[in-house]
C-alpha angles and dihedrals in degrees: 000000000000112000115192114236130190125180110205127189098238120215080007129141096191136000120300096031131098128015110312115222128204102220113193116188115214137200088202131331134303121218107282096242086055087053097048092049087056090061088054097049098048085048098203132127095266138008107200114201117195135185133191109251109177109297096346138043138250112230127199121180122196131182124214085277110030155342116291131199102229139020127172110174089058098048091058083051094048084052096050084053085053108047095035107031099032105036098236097184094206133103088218138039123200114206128186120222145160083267090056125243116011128196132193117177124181130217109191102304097348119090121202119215105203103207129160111261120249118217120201134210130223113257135173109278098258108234089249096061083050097051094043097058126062093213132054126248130233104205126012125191140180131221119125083333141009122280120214123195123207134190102226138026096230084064086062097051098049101039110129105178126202098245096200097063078049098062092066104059114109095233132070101262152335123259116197114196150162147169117280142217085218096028150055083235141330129232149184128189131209131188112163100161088061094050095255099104083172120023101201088217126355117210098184088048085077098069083057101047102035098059082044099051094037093063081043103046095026092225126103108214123067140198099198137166137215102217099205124142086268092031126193137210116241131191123186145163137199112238109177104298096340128090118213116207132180156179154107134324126189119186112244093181143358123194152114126261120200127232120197123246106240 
């Protein structure tokens, strides 16, 4: 069996930059552990899946380690696959995920995931937030991951977290942010406990961090960096309860891998 692959460089301009994806096209599904052993082996952040249903597409995402609910910064490179490989003549494509519909639009060379904001709530800052980080926080919240605010950019960009404290947390992950100079605001993500101990750019983070930055910044559009190592350029804007993020996408391969027939 021959399955195509393609590994994109997600909310990138140009190669090396960004979160590179593994995108995999399906006819229909493969077992789940074969699935899950692609993703190891590929040995990036994230592996997205994706199937033909009717006039839209069902979309699975899996990390090195396991299946996870929501990925943005995948699905914007299923949709440049998409768009770009496999001459997908819309301006819109619909997927359907764990996390419900998923759209993902294009304007030229920027695509726009539209994903349902989500909102987070203040919480006490957990002890091993506390011990992981060498400076102390000034506001800590809690959605699909935890949300730690910091006073000044320069905290974001030097953080060097103690992953092991990390790995106990009970989210998914850990977002650092503040406000920028550049920027709207600046962040970093962290999920250790799924294999992932620094995400490049983190589309689903958004959800998290636009709701947050719009009550604090009382605007609703955004111009935001992920200030990893790689580091990616993020716009996003708060519609409702949707939050609509986009940006570029390059293609780093393009091949076939073969699976033997048992």
């Amino acid at each position: 069996m021959e399955i195509p692959l393609y590994q994109i460089d997600a909310f990138a301009s140009e190669l090396f930059q960004g979160n590179p994806a593994a995108v995999c096209p399906l006819n229909e599904w493969l077992p789940d552990d074969l699935m899950q052993s692609i993703a190891s082996e590929n040995n990036l952040s994230e592996t997205a899946f994706f199937v033909p249903v009717g006039d839209r597409f069902h979309i699975r995402w899996f990390t090195p380690v396991s299946e996870v609910d929501l990925c943005g910064h995948a699905t914007l490179a299923a949709a440049y696959v998409l768009f770009t490989n496999l001459g997908y003549d819309r301006e819109r494509i619909a997927f359907d995920s764990r996390s419900g519909i998923l759209s993902v639009s294009r304007d030229s060379d920027w695509l726009t995931l539209d994903f349902p904001a989500q909102p987070p709530v203040s919480c006490s800052i957990p002890n091993e937030i506390a011990q992981a980080f060498h400076v102390i926080p000034i506001e800590c919240l809690r959605s699909e991951d935890y949300i730690v605010v910091f006073e000044h950019e320069d905290h974001i960009e030097q953080a060097d977290p103690d992953y092991l404290h990390l790995m106990k947390l009970d989210l998914r992950g850990v977002i650092i942010t503040s406000r920028s100079r550049r920027w709207d605001f600046v962040a970093r993500f962290f999920a250790p406990k799924f294999g992932v101990f620094e995400d490049p750019v983190t589309g689903s983070a958004f959800t998290q961090l636009a709701p947050y930055w719009a009550e604090k910044l009382s605007k609703q559009q955004f111009a935001a960096r992920q200030v990893s190592a790689r580091g990616g350029d993020v716009r996003c804007e708060i519609v409702g309860d949707r939050v609509l993020i986009s940006g570029k996408a390059v293609t780093y391969l393009e091949g076939t891998f073969r699976i033997p027939e048992k």
